[in-house]
C-alpha positions as a printed NumPy array, in Angstrom:
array([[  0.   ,   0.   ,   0.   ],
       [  1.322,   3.582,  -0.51 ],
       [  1.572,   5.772,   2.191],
       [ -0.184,   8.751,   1.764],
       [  1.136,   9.605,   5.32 ],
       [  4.839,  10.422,   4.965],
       [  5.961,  13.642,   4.047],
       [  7.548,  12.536,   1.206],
       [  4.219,  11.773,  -0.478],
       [  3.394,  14.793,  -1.41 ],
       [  5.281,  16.905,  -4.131],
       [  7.506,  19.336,  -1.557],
       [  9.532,  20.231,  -4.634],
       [  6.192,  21.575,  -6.82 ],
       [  4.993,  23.254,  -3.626],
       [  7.887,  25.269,  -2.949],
       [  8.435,  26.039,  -6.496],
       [  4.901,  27.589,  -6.138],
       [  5.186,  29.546,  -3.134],
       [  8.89 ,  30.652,  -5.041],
       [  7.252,  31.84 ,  -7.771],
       [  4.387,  33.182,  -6.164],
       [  4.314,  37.441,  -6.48 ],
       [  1.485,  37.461,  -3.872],
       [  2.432,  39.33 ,  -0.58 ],
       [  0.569,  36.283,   1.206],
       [  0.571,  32.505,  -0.15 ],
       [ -1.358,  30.089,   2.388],
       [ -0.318,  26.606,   2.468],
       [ -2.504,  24.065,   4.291],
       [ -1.665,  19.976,   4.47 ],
       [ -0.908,  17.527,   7.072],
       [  2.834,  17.343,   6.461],
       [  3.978,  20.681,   6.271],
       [  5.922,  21.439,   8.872],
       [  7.402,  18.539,   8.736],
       [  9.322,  19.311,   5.49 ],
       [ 11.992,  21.804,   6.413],
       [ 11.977,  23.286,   3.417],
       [  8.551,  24.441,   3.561],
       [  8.656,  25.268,   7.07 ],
       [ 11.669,  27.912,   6.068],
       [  9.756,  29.758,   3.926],
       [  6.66 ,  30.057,   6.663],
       [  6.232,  33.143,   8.089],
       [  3.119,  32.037,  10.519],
       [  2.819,  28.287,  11.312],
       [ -0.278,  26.912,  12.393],
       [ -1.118,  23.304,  13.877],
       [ -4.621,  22.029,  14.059],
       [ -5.176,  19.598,  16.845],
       [ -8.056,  17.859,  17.516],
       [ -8.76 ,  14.014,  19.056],
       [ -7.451,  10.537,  17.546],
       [-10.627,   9.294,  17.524],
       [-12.43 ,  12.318,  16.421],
       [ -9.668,  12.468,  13.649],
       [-10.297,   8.362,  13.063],
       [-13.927,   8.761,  12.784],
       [-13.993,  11.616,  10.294],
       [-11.142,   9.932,   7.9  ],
       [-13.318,   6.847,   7.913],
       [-16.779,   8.681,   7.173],
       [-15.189,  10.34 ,   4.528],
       [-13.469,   7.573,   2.728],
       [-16.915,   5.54 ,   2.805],
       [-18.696,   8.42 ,   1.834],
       [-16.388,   8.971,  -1.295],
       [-15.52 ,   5.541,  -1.651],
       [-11.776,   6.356,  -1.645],
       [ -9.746,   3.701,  -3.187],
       [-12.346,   1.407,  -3.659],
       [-11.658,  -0.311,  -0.538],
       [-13.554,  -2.318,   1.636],
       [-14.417,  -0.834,   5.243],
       [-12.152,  -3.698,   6.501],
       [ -8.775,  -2.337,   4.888],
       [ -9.549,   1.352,   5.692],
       [ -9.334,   0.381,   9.149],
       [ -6.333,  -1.623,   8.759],
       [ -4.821,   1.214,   6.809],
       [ -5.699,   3.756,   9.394],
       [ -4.   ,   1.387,  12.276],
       [ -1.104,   0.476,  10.395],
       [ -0.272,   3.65 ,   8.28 ],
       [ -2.447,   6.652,   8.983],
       [ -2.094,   6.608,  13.296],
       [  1.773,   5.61 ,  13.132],
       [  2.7  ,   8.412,  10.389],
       [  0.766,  11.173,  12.752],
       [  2.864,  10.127,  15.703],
       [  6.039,   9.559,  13.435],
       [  5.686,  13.035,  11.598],
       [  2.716,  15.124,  12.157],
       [  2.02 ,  15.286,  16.143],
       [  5.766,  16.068,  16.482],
       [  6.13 ,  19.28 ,  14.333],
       [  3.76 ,  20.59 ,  16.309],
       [  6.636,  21.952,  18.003],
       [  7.378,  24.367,  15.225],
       [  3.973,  25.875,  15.332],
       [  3.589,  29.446,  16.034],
       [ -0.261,  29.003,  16.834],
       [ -2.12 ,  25.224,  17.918],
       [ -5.835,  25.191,  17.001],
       [ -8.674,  22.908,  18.257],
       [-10.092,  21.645,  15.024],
       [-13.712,  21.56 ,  16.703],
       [-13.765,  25.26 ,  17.793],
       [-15.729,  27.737,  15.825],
       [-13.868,  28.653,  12.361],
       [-14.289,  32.504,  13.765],
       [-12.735,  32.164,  17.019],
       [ -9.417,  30.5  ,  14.746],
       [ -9.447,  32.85 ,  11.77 ],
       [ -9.456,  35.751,  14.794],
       [ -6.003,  34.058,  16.383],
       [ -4.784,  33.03 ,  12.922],
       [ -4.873,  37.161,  11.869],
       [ -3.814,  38.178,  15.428],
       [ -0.66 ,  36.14 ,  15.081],
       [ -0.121,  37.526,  11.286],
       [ -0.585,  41.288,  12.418],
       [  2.703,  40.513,  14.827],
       [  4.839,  39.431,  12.482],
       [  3.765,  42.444,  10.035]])
């Protein structure tokens, strides 16, 4: 299986060739890996982690992959995918770059009461 949770999954290289060539005063990046790939997290000028539960996090992966059928996969090897790749790449890669966040979230709070920290923190480093 492929393991969509490993910061080398994504393409780092195309997304900081965007933000490089980007002539916008602000470029927002958003993905689970992030500041886990050093070269992304250089160019950051406000870092923001979203935390929210394990199992609240487990239980929305799962409704959306049924919902959208992702992969074509039986409900049987979602779960084993979430056990054996999702959970162990959070607490290999995401949960500990935390530490380079600026700004943790709740990802269950209201979107207002975030997007008011998320532009208090970006007025300071104006």
């Amino acid at each position: 299986m492929f393991n969509f949770n490993h910061p080398e999954s994504a393409d780092n290289a195309a997304a900081l060739a965007r933000v490089e060539a980007s002539e916008k005063e602000i470029v927002v990046m958003e993905g689970l890996m992030l500041l886990a790939v050093p070269e992304l997290l250089a160019r950051a000028d406000v870092s923001v982690f979203v935390e929210l539960e394990a199992d609240i996090r487990a239980v929305r992966r799962l409704e959306r992959d049924v919902r959208t059928s992702r992969h074509g996969w039986p409900i049987d090897k979602m779960a084993a995918y979430y056990v054996e790749i999702v959970r162990v790449g959070h607490e290999r890669y995401i949960e500990p770059s935390r530490k380079h966040a600026q700004l943790v979230l709740r990802g269950d709070a209201p979107i207002v009461d975030s997007l008011g920290s998320i532009l208090a923190l970006s007025e300071q480093h104006e």
